[in-house]
C-alpha positions in Angstrom: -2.1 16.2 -40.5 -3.8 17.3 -37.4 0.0 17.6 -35.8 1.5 19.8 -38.6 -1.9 22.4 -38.0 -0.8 22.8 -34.8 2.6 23.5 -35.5 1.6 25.8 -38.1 -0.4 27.3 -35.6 3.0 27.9 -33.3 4.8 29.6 -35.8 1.9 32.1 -36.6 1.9 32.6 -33.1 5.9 33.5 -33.3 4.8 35.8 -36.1 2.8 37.5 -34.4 4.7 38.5 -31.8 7.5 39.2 -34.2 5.7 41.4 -35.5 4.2 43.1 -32.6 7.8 43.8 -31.8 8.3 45.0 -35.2 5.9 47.4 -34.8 7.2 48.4 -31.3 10.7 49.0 -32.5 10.7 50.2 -36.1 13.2 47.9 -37.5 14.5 47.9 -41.3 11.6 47.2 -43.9 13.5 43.2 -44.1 12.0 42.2 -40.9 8.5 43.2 -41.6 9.2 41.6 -45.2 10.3 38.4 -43.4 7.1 38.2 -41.5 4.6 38.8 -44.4 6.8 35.7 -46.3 6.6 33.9 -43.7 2.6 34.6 -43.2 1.8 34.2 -46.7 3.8 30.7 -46.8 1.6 29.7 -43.6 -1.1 30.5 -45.2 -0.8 28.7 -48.5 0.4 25.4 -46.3 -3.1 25.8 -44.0 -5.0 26.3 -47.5 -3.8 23.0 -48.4 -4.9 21.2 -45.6 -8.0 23.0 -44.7 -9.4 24.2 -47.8 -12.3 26.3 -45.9 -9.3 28.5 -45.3 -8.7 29.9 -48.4 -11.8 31.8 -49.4 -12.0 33.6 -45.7 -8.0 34.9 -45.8 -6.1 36.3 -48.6 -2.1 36.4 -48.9 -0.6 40.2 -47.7 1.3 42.1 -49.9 4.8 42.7 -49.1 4.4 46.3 -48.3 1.9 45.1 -45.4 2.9 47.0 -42.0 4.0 45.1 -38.7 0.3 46.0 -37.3 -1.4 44.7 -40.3 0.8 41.5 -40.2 -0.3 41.2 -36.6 -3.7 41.6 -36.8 -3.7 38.9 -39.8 -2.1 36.3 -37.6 -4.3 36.6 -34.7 -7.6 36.3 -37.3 -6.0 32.9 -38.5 -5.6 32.1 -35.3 -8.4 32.9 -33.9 -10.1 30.6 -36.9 -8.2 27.3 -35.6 -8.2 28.1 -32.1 -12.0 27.4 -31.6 -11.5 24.1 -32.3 -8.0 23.4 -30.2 -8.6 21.7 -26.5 -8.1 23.7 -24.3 -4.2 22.3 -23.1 -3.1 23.3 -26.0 -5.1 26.9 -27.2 -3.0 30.4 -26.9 -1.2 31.2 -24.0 -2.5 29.4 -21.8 0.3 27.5 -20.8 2.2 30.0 -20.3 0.5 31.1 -17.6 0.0 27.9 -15.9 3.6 26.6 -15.5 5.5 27.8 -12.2 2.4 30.3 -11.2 2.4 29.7 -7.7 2.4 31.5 -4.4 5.8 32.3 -4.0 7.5 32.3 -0.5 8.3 35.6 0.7 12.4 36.2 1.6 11.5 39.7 3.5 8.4 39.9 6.0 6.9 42.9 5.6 6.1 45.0 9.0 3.4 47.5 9.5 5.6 50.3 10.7 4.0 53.2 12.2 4.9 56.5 11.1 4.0 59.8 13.7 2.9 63.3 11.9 
């Protein structure tokens, strides 16, 4: 159980930023109606495991904007996140993994300049 709320918890994540870029790049009305399906099916799937879920979110509608849709995802996210460790929360891998000094190909030379 615990294994299929954290995957849950990835694909809100994608959702998220799906819909960020939604909101960034005006697409057809299809995508944002994708992503509120998509939310809403989450949704009824975390309700089912969790059942404090369901009184604290409600399903969107399908006329729900890409900003609304985001802001929705990061609240349920936020909700499960306080109890993740701390390996697995947000992005936090991402910034971890290959962040590291990198070694410079052109040395850069104080060169002076006369007025």
């Amino acid at each position: 159980m615990e294994q299929e709320t954290v995957k849950l918890l990835n694909v809100l994540r994608r959702i998220a930023r799906a819909a960020g870029y939604a909101a960034w790049t005006k697409p057809g009305p299809d995508a944002t109606q994708f992503c509120v399906a998509q939310y809403n099916r989450v949704l009824a799937r975390l309700s089912e495991l969790e059942p404090s879920v369901k009184p604290l979110f409600t399903p969107l509608n399908d006329t729900a904007s890409p900003e609304v849709i985001r802001m929705a995802t990061r609240e349920l996210l936020a909700y499960f996140e306080a109890d993740e460790p701390e390996s697995i929360r947000g992005f936090g891998r991402a910034y971890y993994i290959g962040c590291r000094p990198r070694k410079p190909r052109i040395k850069c030379v104080p060169i002076p300049i006369k007025w």
